[in-house]
C-alpha positions in Angstrom: -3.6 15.8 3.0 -7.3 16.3 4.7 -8.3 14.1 8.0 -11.2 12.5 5.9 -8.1 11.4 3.0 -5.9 10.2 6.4 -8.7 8.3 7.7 -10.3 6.7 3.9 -6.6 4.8 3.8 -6.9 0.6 4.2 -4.3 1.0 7.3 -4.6 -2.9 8.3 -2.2 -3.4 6.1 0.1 -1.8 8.3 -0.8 -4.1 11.5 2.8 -5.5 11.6 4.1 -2.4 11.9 2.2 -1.3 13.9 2.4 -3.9 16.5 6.5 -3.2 15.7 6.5 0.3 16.6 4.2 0.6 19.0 5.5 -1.6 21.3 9.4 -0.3 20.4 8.0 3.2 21.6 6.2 1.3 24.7 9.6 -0.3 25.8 11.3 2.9 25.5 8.9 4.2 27.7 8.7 1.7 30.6 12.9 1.3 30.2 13.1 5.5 31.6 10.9 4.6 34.4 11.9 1.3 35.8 14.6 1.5 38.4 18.5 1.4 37.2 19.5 -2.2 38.9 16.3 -3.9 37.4 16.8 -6.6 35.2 15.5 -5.5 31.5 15.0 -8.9 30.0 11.4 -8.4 30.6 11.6 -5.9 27.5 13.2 -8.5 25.8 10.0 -11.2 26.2 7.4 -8.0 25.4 9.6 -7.3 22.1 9.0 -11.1 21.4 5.0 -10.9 22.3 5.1 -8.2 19.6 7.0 -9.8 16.9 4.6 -12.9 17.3 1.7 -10.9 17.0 2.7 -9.2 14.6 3.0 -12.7 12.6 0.0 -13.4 13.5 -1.6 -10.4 12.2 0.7 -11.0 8.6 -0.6 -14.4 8.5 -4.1 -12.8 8.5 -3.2 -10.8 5.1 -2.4 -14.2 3.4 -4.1 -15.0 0.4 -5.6 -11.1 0.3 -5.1 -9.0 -3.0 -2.1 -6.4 -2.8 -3.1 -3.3 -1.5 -1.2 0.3 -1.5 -2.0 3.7 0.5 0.1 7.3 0.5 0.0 7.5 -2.9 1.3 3.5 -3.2 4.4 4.7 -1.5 3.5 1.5 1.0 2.3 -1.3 -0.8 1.5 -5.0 0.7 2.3 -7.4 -1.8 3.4 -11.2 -2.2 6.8 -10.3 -2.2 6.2 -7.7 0.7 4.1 -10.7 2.4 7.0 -13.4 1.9 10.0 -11.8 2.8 8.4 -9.7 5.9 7.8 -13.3 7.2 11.2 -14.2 7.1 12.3 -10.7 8.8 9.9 -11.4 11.6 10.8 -15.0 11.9 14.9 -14.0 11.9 14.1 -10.9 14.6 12.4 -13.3 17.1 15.0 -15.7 17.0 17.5 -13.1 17.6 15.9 -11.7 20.7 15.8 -15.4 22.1 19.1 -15.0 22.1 19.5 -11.1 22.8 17.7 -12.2 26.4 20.1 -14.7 26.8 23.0 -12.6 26.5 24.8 -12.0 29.6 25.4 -8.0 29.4 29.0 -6.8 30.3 31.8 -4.3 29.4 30.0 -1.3 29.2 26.8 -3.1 28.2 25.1 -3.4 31.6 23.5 0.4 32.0 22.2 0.7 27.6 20.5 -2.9 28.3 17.1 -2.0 27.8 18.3 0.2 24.7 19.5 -3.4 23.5 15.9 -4.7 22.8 13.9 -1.9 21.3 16.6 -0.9 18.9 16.6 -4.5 17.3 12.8 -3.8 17.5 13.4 -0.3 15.2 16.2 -2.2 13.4 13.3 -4.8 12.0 11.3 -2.3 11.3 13.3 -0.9 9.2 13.2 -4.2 7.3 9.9 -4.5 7.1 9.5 -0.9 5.6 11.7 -2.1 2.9 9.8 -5.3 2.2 6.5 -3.0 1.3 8.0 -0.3 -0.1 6.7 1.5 -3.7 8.7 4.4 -4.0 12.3 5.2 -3.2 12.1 7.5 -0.3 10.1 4.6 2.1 13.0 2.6 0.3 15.8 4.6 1.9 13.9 5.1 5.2 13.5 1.6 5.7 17.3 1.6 5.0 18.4 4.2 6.9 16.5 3.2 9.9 18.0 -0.2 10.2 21.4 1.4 9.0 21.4 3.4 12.2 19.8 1.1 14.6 22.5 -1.7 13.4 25.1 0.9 14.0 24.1 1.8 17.4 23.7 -1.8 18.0 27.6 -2.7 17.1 29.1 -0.3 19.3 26.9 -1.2 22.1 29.5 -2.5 24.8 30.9 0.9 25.1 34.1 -0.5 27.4 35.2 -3.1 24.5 37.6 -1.6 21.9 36.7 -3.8 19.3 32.8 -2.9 20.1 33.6 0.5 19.4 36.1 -0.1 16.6 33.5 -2.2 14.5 31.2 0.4 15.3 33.2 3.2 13.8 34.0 1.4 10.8 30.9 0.1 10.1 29.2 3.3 10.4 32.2 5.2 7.7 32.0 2.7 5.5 28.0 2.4 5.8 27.4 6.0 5.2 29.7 6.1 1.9 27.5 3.3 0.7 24.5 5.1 1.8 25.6 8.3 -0.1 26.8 6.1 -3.1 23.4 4.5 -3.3 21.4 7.9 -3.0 23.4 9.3 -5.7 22.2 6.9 -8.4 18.7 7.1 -7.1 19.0 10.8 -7.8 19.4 10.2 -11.4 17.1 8.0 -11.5 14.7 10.6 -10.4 16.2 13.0 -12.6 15.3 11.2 -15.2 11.9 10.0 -14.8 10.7 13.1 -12.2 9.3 10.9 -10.2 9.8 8.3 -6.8 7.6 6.1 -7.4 8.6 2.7 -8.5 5.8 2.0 -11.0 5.3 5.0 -12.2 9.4 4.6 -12.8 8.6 2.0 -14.7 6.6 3.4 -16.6 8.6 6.6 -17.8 12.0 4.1 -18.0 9.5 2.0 -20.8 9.0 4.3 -23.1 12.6 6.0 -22.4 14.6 6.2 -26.2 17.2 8.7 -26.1 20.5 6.5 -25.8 22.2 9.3 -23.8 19.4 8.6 -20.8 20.0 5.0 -21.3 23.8 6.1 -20.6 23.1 7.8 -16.9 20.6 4.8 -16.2 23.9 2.3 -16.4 25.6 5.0 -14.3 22.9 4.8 -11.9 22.7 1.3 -12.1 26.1 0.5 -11.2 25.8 3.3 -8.2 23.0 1.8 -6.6 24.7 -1.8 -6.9 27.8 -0.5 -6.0 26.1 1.3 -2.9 24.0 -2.0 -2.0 27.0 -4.6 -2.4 28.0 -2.6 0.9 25.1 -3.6 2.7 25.2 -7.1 1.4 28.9 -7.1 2.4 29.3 -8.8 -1.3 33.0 -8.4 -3.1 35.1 -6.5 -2.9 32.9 -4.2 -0.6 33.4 -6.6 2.1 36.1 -5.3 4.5 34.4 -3.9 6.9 32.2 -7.1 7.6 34.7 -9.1 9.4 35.9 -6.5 12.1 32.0 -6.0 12.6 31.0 -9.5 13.2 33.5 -10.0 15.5 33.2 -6.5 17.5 29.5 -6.9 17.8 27.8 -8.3 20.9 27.0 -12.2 19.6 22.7 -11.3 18.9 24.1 -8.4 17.2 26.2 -10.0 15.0 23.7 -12.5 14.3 20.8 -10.0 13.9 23.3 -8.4 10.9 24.4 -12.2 9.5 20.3 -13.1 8.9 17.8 -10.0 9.2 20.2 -7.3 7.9 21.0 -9.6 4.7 18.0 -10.5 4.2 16.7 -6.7 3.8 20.0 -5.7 1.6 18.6 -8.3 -0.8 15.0 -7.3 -0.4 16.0 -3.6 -1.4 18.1 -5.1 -4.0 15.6 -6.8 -5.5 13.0 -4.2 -5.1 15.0 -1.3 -6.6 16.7 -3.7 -9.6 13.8 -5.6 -11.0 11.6 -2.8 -10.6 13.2 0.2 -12.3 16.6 -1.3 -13.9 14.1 -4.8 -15.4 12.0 -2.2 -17.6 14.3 -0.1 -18.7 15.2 -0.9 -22.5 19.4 -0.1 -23.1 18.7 1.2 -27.0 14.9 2.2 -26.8 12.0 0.3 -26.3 11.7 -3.1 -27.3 15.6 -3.2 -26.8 17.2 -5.6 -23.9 16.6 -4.1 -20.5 19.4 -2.4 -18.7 19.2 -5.6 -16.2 19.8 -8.2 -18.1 22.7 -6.2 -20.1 24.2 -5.7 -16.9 24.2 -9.4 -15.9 28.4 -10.2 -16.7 28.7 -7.3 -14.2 26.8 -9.2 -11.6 28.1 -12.2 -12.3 31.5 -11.4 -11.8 30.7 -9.6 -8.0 29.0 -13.1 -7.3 31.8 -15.0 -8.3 34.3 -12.9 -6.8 32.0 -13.3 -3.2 32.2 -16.7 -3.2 35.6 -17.2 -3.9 37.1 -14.6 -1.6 34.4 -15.5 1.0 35.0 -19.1 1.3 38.9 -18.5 0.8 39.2 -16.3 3.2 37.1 -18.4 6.1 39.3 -21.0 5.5 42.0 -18.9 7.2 40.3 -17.6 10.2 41.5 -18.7 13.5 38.1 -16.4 15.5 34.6 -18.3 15.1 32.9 -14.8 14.3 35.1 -13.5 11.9 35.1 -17.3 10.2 31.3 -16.6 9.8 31.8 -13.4 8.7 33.0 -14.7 5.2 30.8 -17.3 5.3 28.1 -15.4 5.5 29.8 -13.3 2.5 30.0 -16.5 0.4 26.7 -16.9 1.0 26.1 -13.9 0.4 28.1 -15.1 -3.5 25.6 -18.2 -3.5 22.2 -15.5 -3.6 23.6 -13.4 -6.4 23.8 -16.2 -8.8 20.0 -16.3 -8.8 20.4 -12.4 -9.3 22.3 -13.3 -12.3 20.0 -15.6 -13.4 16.9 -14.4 -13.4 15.5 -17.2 -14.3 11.4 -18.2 -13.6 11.9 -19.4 -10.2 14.2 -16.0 -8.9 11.7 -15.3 -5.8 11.4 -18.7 -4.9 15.0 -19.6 -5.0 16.1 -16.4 -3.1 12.8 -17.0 -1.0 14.1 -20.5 0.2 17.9 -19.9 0.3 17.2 -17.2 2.7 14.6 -19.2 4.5 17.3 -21.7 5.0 20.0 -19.6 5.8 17.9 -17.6 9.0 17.8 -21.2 10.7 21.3 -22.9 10.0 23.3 -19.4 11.1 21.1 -19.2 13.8 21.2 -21.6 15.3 25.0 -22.2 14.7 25.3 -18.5 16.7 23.1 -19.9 19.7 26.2 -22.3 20.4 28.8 -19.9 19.8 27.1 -17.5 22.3 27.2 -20.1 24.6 30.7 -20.9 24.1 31.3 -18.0 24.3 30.2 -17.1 27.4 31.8 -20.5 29.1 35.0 -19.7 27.9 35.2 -15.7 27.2 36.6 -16.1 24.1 35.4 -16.3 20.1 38.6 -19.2 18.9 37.6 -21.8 17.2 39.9 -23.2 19.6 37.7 -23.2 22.0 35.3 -25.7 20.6 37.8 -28.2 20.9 36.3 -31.0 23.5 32.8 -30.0 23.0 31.5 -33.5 22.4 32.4 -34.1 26.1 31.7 -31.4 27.3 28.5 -31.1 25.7 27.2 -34.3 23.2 23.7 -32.7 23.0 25.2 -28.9 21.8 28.2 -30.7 19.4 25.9 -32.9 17.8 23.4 -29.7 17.2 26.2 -27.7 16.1 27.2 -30.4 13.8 24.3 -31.0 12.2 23.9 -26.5 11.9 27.4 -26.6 10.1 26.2 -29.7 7.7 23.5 -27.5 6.9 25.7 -24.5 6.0 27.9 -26.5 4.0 24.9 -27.6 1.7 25.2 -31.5 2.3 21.8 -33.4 0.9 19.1 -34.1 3.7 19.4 -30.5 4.6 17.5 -26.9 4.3 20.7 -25.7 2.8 21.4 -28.6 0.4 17.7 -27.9 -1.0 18.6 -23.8 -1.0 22.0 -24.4 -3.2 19.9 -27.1 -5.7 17.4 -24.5 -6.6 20.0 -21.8 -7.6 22.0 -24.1 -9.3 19.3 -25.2 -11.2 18.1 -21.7 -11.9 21.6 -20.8 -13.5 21.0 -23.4 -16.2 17.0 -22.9 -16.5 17.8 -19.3 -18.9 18.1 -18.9 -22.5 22.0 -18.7 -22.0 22.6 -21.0 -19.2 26.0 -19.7 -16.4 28.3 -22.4 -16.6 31.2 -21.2 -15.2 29.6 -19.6 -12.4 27.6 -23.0 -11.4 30.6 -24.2 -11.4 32.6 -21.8 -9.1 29.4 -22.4 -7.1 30.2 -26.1 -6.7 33.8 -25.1 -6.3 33.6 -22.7 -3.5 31.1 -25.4 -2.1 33.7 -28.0 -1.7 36.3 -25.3 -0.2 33.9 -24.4 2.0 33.7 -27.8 3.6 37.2 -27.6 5.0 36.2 -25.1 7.3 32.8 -26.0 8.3 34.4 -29.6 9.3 37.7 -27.4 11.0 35.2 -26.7 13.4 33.7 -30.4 13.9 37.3 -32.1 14.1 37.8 -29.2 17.1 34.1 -30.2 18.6 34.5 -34.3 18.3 38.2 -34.9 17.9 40.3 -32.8 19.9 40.7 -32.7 23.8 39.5 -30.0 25.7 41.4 -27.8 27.6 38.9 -27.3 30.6 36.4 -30.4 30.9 33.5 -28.6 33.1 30.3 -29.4 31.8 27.8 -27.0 29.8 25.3 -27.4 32.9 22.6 -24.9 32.6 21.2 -23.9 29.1 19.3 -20.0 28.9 15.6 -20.9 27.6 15.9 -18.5 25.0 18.8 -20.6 23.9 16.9 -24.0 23.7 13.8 -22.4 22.0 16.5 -20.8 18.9 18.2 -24.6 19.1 15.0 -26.7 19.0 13.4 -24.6 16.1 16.5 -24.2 14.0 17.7 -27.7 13.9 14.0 -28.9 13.3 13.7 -26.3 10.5 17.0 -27.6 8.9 16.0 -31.0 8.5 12.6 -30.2 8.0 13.2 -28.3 5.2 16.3 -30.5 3.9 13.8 -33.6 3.7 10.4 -32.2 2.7 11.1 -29.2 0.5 7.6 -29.6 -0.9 5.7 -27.9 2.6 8.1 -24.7 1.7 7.2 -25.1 -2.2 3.7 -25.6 -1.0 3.1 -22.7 1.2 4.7 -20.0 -1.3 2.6 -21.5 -4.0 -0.7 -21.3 -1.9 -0.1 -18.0 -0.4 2.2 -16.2 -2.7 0.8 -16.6 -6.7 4.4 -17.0 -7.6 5.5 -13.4 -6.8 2.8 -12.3 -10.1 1.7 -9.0 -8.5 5.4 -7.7 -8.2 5.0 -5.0 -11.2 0.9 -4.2 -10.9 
């Protein structure tokens, strides 16, 4: 490629990124020259300038006509625009509470590693978000992969750190290989990597036996994805993750990691797997043919997600399957498909960055009073606390899905997608409401420990990090917010977002 092709490129449509990487390389930088016993959260607050001007420079490129450069391997479009918002609005939050983290066992001397690999770790998101072709696809994947794997093992002296590391780096790179593998046919098959021009070739594809190794590959990549969404029954190694992780880590995987897994997932599926016909054109794409298969993975996540919590005597590893079942909740509307998909997976994520947020700004603080991750721990909070048990009360409402809340709203629009298709999913709209109930028993486990049970040490919650407020203040707000006018979210996608239309062109 000539300078004069380089340079002819729209690359403002690359500003967040820019802004990302840049300053990831810039903290790298100033983190080998600044001297060993200085404190690093200063990285921390320039990773958060950057993310914010980032967002800044994204909310510039509302409203603009989707644009592609490198051979539309990069392309900036309403679904690109959308989700990268939420990416950027989940990684700030998460370093508010990555400067707040009090660094120990083993953490102490990788501190300033801690900042600008979330920082590569988003970026790797936001690759996803705008990618057109399935090698930007897996290098947006593999660089959050890696960074998130890093990240997990980061408190070298901790054996759980480093056994949540190991196993989440096995059991990532089968799925990685898994995933690559159907990719592969699907390039076999079509000769290219480009999405739309996949979608093309898949159109006019009529031999049946092609239509064969499509399923195969269809089932590969959803196989190899359902281990970064941590979705049934590829879900094991979740659990000893969350609870390994430093607490911004495991938060960081719960909300920005998820989100991208069901970016790529929706990327890869609607765009290749929508268009392709099963018996020739004009025949029902491979998609919608595969949608009992689906369905069955979401129902199994929300059942052995909230089941499983129920059990759970460890606050991280109790929202480890809840974020699974959550997890359950966003592959109905994957099921579904119905005319509101983007908004509804839009919203329910939107929802579910501020309630598990915020709910992991308490339990950081917890634990850091008390050293330990029980649930038992939270027992005496009202007294210890009112202001952090009533916020943590209203976070869990939220998660649960009661009405006056983001994640009541989130759960409604699903729901109502399941029954808004030609053949409407009642038995999965009702494991929904099912698992919904269960899950109440262990959201409100947690409040009887907050408002109802003594605690074993009464000394007062007396200093609160910044970084810690800001998360609290913004996530409870957004909660409600959201929960009581649902119309400003509706709104904004609506005004900025023509209804996801420019996903195929």
């Amino acid at each position: 490629m000539s300078l004069e092709e380089l340079t002819s490129f729209n690359w403002s449509i690359m500003t967040p990124e820019f802004f990302i990487v840049g300053v990831a390389a810039l903290l790298t930088v100033i983190d080998l020259f600044m001297p060993k016993k200085q404190d690093r959260r200063i990285l921390g607050w320039i990773g958060i300038a950057a993310i914010f001007a980032a967002m800044v420079s994204l909310v510039g490129l509302l409203g603009a006509a989707p644009d592609s450069i490198l051979d539309d391997t990069f392309r900036l479009d309403s679904f690109g625009k959308a989700f990268k918002l939420l990416l950027l609005a989940g990684g700030a939050l998460v370093l508010f509470l990555a400067v707040s983290y009090k660094a120990d066992q083993g953490m102490e001397e990788y501190r300033g590693e801690f900042y600008y690999l979330f920082l590569t770790g988003l970026l790797g998101g936001m690759i996803m978000t705008s990618s057109g072709d399935l090698i930007t696809l897996f290098i947006g994947l593999e660089l959050l992969s890696i960074s998130s794997y890093i990240l997990a093992g980061m408190r070298k002296n901790n054996l759980q750190s480093n056994e949540s590391a190991m196993k989440y780096v096995i059991n990532g790179s089968i799925a990685t290989a898994i995933t690559l593998f159907g990719m592969s046919y699907v390039y076999g098959l079509t000769g290219t990597t480009n999405l739309l021009a996949i979608a093309g070739a898949l159109q006019s594809l009529a031999d049946a036996q092609h239509a064969y190794l499509l399923g195969l590959a269809f089932l590969m990549i959803f196989v190899g994805l359902g281990f970064k969404l941590a979705a049934a029954p590829f879900h094991m190694w979740a659990p000893d993750v969350y609870q390994g992780a430093p607490t911004p880590v495991t938060a960081f995987l719960s909300v920005v990691s998820k989100t991208a897994g069901f970016v790529i997932v929706a990327r890869i599926l609607i765009s290749v797997f929508g268009v392709a016909a099963t018996e020739g054109p004009g025949s029902m794409p491979i998609l919608y043919n595969m949608q009992d298969y689906i369905a069955v993975v979401a129902g199994a996540t929300m059942i052995i997600g909230n089941v499983v919590a129920l059990k759970q005597s460890n606050i991280k590893r109790m929202f480890a399957y809840s974020s699974i079942a959550h997890a359950g909740y966003v592959l109905v509307a994957f099921t579904s498909l119905s005319s509101n998909f983007f908004y509804s997976v839009w919203f329910y994520l939107l929802a579910y960055l501020f309630m598990n947020l915020g709910a992991f700004a308490v339990i950081q603080l917890v634990e850091a009073k008390t050293g330990s991750t029980k649930i038992a721990d939270f027992a005496g909070l009202y007294r210890r606390s009112p202001v952090l048990a009533v916020t943590m009360g209203i976070l869990l409402i939220a998660l649960a899905g009661f009405p006056g809340t983001a994640g009541f709203i989130g759960k409604l629009n699903i729901f109502i997608g399941a029954f808004m298709v030609q053949e409407p999913h009642y038995v999965l709209a009702s494991v929904m409401i099912a698992t919904t109930v269960v899950s109440y028993f262990y959201y409100f486990g947690i409040m009887t420990q907050m408002f109802f049970r003594p605690a074993a040490d009464d000394s007062k919650f007396s200093k609160i990090p910044v970084g810690i407020v800001v998360v609290l203040f913004v996530t409870v707000a957004a909660s409600v917010l959201f929960g009581v006018f649902p119309d400003i979210a509706i709104d904004f996608v609506n005004e900025n977002f023509n209804q996801f239309s420019d996903f195929l062109q």
